[in-house]
C-alpha positions as CSV (number, residue, x, y, z in Angstrom):
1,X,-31.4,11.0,-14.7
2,X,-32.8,14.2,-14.7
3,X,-33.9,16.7,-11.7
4,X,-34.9,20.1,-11.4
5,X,-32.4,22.5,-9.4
6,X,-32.5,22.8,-5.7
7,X,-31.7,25.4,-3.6
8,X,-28.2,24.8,-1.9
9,X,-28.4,24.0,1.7
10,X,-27.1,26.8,4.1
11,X,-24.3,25.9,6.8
12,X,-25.8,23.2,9.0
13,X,-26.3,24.4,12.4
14,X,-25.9,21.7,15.3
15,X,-28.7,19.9,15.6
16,X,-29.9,17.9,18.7
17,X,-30.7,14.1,18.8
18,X,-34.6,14.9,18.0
19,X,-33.7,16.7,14.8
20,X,-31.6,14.0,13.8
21,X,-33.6,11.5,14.2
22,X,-36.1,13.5,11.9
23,X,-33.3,14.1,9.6
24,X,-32.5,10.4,9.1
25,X,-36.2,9.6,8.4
26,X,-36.0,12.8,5.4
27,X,-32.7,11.1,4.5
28,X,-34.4,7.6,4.5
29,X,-37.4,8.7,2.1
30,X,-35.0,10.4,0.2
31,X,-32.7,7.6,-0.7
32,X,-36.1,5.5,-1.9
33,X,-37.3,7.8,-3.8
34,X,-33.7,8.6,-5.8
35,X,-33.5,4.6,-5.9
36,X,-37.0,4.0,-7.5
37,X,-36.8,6.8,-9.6
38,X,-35.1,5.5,-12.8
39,X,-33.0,2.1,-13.6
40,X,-29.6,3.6,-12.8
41,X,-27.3,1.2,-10.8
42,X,-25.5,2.8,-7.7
43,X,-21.9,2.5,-6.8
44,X,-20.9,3.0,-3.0
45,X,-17.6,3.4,-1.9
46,X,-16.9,1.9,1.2
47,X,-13.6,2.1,3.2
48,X,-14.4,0.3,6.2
49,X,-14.2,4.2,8.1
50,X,-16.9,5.7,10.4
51,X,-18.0,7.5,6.7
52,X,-18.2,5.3,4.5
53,X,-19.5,2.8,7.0
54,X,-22.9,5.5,8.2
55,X,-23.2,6.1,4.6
56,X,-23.4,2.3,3.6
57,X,-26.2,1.9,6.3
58,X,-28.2,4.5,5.2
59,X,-28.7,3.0,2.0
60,X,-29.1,-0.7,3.1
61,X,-31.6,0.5,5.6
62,X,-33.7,2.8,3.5
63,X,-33.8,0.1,0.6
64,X,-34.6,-3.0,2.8
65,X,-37.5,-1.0,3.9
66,X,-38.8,-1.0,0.5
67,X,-41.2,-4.2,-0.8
68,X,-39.0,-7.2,-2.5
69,X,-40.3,-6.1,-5.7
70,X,-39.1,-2.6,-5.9
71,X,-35.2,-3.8,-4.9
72,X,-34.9,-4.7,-8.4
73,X,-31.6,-2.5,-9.1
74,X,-28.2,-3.4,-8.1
75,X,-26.1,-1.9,-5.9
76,X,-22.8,-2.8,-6.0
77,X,-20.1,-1.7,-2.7
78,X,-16.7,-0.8,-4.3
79,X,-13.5,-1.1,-1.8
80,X,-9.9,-0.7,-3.1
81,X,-7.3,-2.4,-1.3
82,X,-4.0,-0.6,-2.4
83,X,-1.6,-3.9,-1.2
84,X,-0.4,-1.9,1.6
85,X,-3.2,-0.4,3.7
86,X,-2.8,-0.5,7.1
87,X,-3.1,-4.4,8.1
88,X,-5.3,-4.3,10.7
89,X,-8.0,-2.1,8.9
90,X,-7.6,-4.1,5.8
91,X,-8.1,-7.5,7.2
92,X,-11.3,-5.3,9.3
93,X,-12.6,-4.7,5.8
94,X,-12.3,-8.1,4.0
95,X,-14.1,-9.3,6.7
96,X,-16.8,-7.0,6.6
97,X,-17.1,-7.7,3.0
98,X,-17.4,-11.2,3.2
99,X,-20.2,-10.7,5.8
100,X,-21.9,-7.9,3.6
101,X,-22.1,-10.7,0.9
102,X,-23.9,-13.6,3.4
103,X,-26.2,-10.8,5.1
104,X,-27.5,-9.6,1.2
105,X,-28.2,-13.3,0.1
106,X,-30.3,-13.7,3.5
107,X,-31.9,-10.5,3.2
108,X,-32.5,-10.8,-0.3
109,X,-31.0,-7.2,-1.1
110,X,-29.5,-6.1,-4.8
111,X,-26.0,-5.2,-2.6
112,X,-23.5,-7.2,-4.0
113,X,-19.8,-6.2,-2.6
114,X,-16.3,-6.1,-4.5
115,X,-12.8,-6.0,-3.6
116,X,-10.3,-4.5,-6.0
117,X,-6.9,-4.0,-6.0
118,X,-4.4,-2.1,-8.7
119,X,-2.7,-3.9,-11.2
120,X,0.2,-5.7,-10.5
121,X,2.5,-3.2,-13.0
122,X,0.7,-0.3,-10.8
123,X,1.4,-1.5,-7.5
124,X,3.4,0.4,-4.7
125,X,6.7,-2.0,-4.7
126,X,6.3,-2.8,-8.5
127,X,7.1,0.5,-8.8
128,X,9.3,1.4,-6.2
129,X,11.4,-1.3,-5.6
130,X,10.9,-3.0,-9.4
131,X,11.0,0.2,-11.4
132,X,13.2,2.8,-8.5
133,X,10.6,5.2,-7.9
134,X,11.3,7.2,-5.2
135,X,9.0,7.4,-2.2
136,X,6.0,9.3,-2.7
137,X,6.1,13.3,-2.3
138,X,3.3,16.4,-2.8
139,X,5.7,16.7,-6.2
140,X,5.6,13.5,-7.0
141,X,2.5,12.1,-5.8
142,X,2.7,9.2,-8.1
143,X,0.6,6.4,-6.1
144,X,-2.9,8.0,-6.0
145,X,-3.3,7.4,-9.4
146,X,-1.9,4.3,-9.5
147,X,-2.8,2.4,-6.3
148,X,-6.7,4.5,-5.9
149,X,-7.8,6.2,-8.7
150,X,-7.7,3.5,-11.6
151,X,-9.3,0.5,-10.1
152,X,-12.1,2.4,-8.6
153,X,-12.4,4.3,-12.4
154,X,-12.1,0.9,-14.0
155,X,-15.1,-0.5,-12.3
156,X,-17.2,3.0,-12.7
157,X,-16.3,2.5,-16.3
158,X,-17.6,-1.0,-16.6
159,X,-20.6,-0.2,-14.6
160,X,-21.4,2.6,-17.6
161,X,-20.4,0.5,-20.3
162,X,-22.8,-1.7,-19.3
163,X,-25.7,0.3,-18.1
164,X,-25.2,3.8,-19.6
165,X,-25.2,6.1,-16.8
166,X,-24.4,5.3,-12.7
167,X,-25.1,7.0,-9.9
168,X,-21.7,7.4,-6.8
169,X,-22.3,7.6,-4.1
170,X,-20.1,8.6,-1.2
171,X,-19.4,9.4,2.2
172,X,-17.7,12.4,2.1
173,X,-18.6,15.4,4.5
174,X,-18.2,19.6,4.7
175,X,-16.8,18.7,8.6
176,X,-13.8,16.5,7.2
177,X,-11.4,19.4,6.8
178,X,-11.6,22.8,5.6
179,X,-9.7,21.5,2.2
180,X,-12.8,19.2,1.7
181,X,-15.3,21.8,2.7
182,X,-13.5,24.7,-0.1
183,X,-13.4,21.4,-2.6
184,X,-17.5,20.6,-1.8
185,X,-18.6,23.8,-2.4
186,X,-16.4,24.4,-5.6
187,X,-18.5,21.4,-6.5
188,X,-21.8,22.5,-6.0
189,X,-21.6,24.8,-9.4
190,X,-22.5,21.3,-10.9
191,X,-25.2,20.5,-8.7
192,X,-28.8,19.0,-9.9
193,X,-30.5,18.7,-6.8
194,X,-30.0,18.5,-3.1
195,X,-27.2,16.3,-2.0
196,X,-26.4,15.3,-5.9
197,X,-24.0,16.4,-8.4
198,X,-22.7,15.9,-12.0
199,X,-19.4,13.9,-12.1
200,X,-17.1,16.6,-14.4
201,X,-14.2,13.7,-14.3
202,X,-16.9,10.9,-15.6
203,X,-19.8,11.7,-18.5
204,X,-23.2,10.2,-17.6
205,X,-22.5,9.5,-14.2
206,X,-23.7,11.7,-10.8
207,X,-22.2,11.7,-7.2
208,X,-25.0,11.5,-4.4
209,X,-24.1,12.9,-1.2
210,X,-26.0,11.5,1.5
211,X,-24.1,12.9,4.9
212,X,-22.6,16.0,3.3
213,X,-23.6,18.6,5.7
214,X,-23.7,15.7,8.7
215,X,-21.1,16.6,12.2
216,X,-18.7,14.0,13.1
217,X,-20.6,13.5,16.3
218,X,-23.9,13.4,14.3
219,X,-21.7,10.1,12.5
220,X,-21.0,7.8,15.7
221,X,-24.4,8.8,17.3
222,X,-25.5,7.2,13.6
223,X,-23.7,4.0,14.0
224,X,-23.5,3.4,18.0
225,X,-27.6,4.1,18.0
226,X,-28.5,1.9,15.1
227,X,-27.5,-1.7,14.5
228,X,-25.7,-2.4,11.8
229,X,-27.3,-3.7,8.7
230,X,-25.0,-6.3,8.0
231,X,-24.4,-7.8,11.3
232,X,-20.8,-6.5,11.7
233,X,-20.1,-4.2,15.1
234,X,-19.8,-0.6,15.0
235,X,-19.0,-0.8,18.4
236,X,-15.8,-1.9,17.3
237,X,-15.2,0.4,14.3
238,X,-15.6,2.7,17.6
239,X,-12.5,1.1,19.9
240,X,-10.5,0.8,16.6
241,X,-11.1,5.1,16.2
242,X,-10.4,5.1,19.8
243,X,-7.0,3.4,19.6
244,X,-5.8,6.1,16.9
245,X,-5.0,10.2,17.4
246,X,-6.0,10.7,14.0
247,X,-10.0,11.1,13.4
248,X,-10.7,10.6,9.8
249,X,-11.2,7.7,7.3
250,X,-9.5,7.2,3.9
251,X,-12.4,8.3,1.4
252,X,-12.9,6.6,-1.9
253,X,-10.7,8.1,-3.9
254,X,-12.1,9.4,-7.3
255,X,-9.9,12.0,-8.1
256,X,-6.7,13.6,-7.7
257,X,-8.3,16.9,-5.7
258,X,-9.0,14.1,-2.7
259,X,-6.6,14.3,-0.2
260,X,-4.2,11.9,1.2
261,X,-4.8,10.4,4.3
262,X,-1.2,8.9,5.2
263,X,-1.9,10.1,8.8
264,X,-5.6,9.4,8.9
265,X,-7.3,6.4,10.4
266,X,-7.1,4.3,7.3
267,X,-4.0,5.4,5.6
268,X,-1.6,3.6,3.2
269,X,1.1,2.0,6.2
270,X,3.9,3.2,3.7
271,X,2.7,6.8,3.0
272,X,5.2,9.3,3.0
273,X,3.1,12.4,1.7
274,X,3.0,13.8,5.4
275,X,5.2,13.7,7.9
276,X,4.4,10.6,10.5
277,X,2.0,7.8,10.1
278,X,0.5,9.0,13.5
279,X,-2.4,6.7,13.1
280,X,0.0,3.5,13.1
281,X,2.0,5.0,15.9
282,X,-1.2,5.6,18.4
283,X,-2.0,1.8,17.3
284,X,1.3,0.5,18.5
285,X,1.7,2.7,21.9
286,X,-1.8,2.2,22.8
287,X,-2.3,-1.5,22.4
288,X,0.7,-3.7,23.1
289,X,-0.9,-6.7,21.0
290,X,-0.5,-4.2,18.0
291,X,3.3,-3.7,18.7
292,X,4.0,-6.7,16.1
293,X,3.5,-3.5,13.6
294,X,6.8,-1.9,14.6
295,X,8.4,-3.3,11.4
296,X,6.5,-1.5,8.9
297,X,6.6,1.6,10.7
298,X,10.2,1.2,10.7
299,X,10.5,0.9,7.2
300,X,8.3,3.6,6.3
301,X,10.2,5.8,8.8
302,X,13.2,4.6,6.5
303,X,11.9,5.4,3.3
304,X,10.3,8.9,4.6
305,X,14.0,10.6,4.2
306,X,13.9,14.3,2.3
307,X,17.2,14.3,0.6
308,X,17.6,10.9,-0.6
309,X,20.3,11.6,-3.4
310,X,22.6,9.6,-2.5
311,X,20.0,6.6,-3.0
312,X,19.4,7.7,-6.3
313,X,20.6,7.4,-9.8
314,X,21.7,11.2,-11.1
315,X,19.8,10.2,-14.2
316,X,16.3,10.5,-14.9
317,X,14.6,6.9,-15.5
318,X,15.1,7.0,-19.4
319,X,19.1,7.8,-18.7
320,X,18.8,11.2,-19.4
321,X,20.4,14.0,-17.0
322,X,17.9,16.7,-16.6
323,X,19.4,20.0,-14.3
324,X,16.7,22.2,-12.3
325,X,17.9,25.4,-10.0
326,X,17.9,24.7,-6.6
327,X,17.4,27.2,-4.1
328,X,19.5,26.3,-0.7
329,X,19.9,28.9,2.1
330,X,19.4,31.2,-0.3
331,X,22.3,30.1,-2.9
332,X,21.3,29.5,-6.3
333,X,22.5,26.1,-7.7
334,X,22.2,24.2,-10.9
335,X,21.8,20.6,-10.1
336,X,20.9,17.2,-11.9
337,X,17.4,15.9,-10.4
338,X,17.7,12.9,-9.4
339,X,16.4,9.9,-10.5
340,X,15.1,6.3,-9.4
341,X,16.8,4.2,-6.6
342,X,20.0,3.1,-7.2
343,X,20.7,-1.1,-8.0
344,X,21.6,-1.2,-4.4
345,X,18.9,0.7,-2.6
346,X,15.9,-1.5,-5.0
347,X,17.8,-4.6,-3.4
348,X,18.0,-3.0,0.0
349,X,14.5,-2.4,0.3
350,X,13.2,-5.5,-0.9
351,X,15.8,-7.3,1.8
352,X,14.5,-4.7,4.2
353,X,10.3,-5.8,3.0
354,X,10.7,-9.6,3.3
355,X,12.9,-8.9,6.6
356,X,9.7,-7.5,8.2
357,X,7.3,-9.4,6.2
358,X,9.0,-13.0,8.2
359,X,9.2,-10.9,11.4
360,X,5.6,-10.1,11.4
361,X,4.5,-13.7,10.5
362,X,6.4,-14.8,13.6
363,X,5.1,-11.9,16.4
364,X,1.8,-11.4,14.9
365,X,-1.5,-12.3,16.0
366,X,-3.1,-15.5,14.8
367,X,-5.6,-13.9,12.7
368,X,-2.8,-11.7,11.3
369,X,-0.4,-14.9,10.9
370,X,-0.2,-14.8,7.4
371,X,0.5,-11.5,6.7
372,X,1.5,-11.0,3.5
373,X,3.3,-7.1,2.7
374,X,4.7,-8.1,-0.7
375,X,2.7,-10.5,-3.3
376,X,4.3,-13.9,-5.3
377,X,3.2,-12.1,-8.3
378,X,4.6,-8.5,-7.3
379,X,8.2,-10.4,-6.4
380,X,7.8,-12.1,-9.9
381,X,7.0,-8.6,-12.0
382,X,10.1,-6.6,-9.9
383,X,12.2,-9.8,-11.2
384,X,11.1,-9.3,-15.1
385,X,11.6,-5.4,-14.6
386,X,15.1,-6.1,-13.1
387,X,16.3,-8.0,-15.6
388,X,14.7,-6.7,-19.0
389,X,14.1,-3.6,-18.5
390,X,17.3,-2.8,-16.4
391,X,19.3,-5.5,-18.2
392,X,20.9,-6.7,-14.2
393,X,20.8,-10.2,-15.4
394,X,22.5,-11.2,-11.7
395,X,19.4,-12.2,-11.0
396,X,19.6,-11.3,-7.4
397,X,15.6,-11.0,-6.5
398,X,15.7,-15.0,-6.0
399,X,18.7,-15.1,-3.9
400,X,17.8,-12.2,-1.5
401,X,14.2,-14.5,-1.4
402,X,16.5,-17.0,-0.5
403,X,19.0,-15.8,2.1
404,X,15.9,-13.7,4.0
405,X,12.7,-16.7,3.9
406,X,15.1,-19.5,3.8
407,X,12.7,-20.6,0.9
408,X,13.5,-21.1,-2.5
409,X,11.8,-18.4,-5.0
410,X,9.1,-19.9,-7.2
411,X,8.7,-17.6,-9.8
412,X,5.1,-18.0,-11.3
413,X,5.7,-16.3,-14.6
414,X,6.5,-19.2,-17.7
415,X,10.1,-19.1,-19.0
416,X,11.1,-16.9,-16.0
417,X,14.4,-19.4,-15.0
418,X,15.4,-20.0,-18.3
419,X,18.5,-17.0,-19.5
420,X,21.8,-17.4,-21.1
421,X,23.1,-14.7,-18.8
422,X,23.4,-15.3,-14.6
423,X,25.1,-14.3,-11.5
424,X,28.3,-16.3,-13.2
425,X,28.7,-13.7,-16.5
426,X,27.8,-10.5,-13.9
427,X,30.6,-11.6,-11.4
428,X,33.0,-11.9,-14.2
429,X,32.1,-8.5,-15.7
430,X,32.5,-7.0,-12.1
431,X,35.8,-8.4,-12.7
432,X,36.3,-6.6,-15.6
433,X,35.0,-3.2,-14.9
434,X,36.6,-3.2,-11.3
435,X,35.5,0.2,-9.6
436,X,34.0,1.1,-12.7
437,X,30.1,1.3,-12.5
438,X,29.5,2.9,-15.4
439,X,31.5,0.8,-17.2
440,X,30.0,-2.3,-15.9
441,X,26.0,-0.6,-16.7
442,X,27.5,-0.1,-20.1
443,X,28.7,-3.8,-20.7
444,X,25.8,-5.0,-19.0
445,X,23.5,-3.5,-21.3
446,X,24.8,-4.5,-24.4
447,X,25.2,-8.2,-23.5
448,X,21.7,-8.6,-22.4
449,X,20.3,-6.2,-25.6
450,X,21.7,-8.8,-27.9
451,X,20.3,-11.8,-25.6
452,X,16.6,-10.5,-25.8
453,X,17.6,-9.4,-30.0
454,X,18.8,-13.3,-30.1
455,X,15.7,-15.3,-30.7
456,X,13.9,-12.4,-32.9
457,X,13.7,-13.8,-36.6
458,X,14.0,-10.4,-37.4
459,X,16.5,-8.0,-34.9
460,X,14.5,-4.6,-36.5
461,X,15.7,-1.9,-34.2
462,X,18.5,-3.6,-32.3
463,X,21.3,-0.7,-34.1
464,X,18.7,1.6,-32.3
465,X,18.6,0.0,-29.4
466,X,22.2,-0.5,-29.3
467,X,22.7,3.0,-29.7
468,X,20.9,4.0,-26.8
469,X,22.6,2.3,-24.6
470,X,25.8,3.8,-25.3
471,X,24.0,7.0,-25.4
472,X,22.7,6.5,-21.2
473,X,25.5,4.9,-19.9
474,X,29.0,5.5,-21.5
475,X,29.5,9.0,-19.8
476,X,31.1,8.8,-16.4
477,X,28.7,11.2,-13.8
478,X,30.7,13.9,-13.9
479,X,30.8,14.0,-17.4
480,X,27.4,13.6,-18.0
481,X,26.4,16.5,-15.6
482,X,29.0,18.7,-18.0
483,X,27.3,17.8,-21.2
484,X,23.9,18.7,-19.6
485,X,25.6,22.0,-18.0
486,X,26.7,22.3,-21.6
487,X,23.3,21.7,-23.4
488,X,21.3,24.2,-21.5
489,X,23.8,26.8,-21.3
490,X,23.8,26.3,-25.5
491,X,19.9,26.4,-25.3
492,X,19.8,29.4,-23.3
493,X,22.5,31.5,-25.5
494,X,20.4,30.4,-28.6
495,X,17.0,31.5,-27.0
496,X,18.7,35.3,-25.9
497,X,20.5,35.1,-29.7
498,X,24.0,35.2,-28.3
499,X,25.8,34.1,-31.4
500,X,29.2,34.4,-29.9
501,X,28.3,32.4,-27.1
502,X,26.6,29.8,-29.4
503,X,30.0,29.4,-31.4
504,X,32.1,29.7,-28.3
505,X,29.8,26.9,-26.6
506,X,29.5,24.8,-29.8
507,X,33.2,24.4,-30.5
508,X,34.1,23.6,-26.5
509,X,31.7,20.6,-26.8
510,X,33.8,19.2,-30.1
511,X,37.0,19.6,-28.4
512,X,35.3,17.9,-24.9
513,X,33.5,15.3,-26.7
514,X,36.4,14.3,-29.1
515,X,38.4,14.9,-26.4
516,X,36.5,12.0,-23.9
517,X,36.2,9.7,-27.5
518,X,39.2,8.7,-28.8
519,X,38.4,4.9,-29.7
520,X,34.9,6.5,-31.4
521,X,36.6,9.2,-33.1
522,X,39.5,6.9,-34.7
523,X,36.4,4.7,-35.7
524,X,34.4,7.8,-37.5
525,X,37.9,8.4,-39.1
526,X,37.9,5.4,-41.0
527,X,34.1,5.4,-41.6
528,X,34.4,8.6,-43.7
529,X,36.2,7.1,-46.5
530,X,33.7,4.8,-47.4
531,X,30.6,6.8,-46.1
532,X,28.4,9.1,-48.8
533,X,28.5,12.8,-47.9
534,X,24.7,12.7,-46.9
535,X,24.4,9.5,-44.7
536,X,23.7,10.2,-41.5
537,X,26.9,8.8,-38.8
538,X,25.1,6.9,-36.4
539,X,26.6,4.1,-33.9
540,X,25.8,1.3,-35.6
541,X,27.0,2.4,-39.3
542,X,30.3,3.6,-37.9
543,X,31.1,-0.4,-36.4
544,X,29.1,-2.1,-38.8
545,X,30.4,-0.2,-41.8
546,X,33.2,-1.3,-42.9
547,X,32.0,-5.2,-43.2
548,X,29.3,-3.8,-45.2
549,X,31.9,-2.7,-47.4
550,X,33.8,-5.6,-47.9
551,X,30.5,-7.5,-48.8
């Protein structure tokens, strides 16, 4: 689609209710024209929010207008549902949806509505309770992407496969925030025409922007003074803003320059980018039929801690110990940065999420009775990642299921029961290793390497992987840290060409290492008599070696 440049709009001044009326007529001939203009399907992004919700209508409105036989392109309505948006708003939105798709078919408009939702490996406790992410941060902002940004893509993707180019279009405005108004006008250096843009993030696709320059009053004069097209009440998308401090919606998110909207009217419940979920609070102090929420804003109160270390592993999530400077009170420190969530804290809060996912069921409303804050499928992936990823073949997802629900755990993943290692072989090798938890990792890991090696007609790469395991887990913490301390202060001599530092640093780690490796060392002893000059001394040569030898 191809338009001639417009000039760009200057600030919007306030209008009154005679000028906006006007405005929406311009906006309504507008919209028909873009829409009749080529073949291009249109994607809207609708929340549910005030926004999203003025935007929708706009477009329903102007296209029903049109004769049957011009509504001959589709427009499909795009909502994500992240698997933990606030419950009230997302069970608000499935409903609108489902009466978005009976208003269409009697109206005989191209709107057809979809629901989508990340991928189960992408979800918020897949990762954080399956894999030990820690709770979101501005750092580590690691859910956008995830959770908002790939299943919205996905679809734009397959709407361009398809039809070669698409048109987005969204409900964001100037008035949002001042962030949004600085990110809107860095935009406009890609503009074509009033109110669209070029997509930079997506090729053959353009962003119409409908309500841009519109005033938040300007939106609920919108929605309270026309009905909406769907049948579904903005009067009570009104009560539900009322009950809530915060006065914004949670956008569509196509990017990572959107902002979060943890404390905005239709945040993620478990967001812990800012600092309180003060939407979720107002909703719980203002209406006491809403205080069956109290256990999710409990839990994400919980998991909203800043210096979580002690609930984290002090190795990064391959195993390796990485060290950063850390600047405390004005003392300069040289620290390992930690890592995912400890065995113990993944267990914790999965206890912690079916804890409050039974309480809720019980004190909940009966549309809300059913409430579901962790998925069957979601359980099942955390159990897989558990035990083949992290080898903790205790299996303990299915008891805590048990001892919490007072259900038994019906995994929905083939093969999923069936292991040669269980709660039986872990207790014995707690046993053991006593008080020894690197010890135990360590023992852990090799057992359950050479259980998933077992069935393999050909076990290429077990040595390897083997290896590795000894290589993450046979250092004790503290020794671990000193090795890293060891590495970088090597790396750093090398880099400045410090030679005597180089050999003074390079000899203390063969006296440390053979030092903390007797067994190993005794074992490379005997390998060396039988071992070429040139073969590299790996793990798996050193024990393997000397029945090789005999054959």
């Amino acid at each position: 689609m191809t338009t001639a440049q417009q000039p760009e709009n200057k600030v919007q001044q306030a209008r009154t209710v005679a000028e906006l009326v006007d405005y929406i007529q311009a906006l309504n001939t507008e919209i028909q024209e873009l829409y009749c203009l080529d073949e291009i399907p249109w994607v809207v992004g609708y929340s549910g929010g005030k926004d999203s919700t003025a935007t929708l209508q706009l477009i329903w409105n102007a296209i029903a207008a049109l004769p049957k036989e011009k509504r001959t392109k589709t427009i499909h309505v795009i909502t994500t549902d992240t698997l933990v948006e606030n419950p009230v708003v997302s069970v608000w939105v499935r409903n609108s949806l489902e009466q978005m798709k009976v208003a269409a078919k009697e109206q005989e408009m191209p709107i057809e509505p979809h629901l989508l939702y990340p991928a189960i490996k992408d979800t918020f406790w897949v990762n954080l309770i399956g894999k030990g992410y820690p709770a979101p941060r501005n750092r580590f902002r690691w859910c956008t992407e995830r959770l908002k940004i790939q299943p919205s893509d996905s679809f734009i993707r397959a709407v361009i496969r398809s039809s070669g180019e698409v048109i987005l279009v969204l409900g964001t405005r100037k008035a949002e925030s001042s962030k949004r108004a600085a990110t809107m006008a860095k935009h406009r250096e890609w503009r074509v025409r009033d109110h669209i843009n070029t997509n930079p993030n997506r090729p053959n696709s353009l962003i119409y922007l409908p309500i841009e320059d519109w005033r938040t009053d300007e939106v609920w004069i919108y929605l309270n003074q026309w009905q909406n097209s769907w049948g579904y009440s903005n009067k009570d998308l009104f009560t539900m803003y009322r009950g809530a401090t915060a006065d914004n919606e949670c956008p569509l998110v196509v990017d990572t320059s959107t902002p979060s909207c943890g404390d905005s009217r239709f945040g993620c419940w478990v967001c812990t980018i800012v600092s309180k979920d003060k939407s979720m609070e107002a909703m719980i102090q203002n209406d006491e039929e809403k205080e069956w929420m109290q256990p999710l804003l409990n839990i994400r109160n919980e998991l909203d801690i800043k210096d979580d270390w002690d609930k984290r592993d002090f190795r990064r999530i391959w195993g390796d110990v990485q060290l950063f400077e850390r600047n405390k009170n004005g003392e300069i420190s040289v620290e390992p940065i930690p890592g995912p969530y400890t065995k113990f804290w993944r267990e914790h809060w999965l206890r912690r999420l079916l804890e409050a996912q039974t309480k809720t069921r019980r004190t909940a409303p009966e549309n809300m009775s059913d409430i579901t804050l962790i998925t069957l499928e979601e359980m099942s992936e955390i159990r897989r990642i558990w035990l083949e990823d992290k080898h903790e073949f205790d299996d303990s997802l299915p008891r805590i299921y048990q001892e919490v629900t007072g259900e038994e755990f019906q995994d929905p993943r083939p093969g999923a029961d069936l292991s040669l290692l269980g709660s039986d072989e872990w207790a014995v090798l707690e046993e053991i290793c006593a008080d020894d938890a690197m010890h135990l990792e360590l023992m852990a890991k090799l057992l359950d390497t050479e259980r998933q090696f077992r069935k393999m007609s050909r076990r290429v790469g077990i040595y390897d992987t083997l290896e590795k395991c000894f290589i993450t887990s046979s250092r004790s913490k503290d020794e671990a840290v000193k090795n890293a301390h060891l590495k970088r202060d090597l790396k750093t001599a090398v880099e400045q060409g410090d030679i005597e530092k180089v050999k003074q640093l390079t000899l203390a780690d063969f006296v440390v290492t053979n030092a903390q490796a007797d067994v190993t060392t005794q074992q490379a002893d005997v390998t060396n008599a039988t071992q070429s000059p040139d073969e590299t001394k790996t793990w798996a040569n050193i024990k393997f070696k000397n029945r090789e030898t005999k054959l």
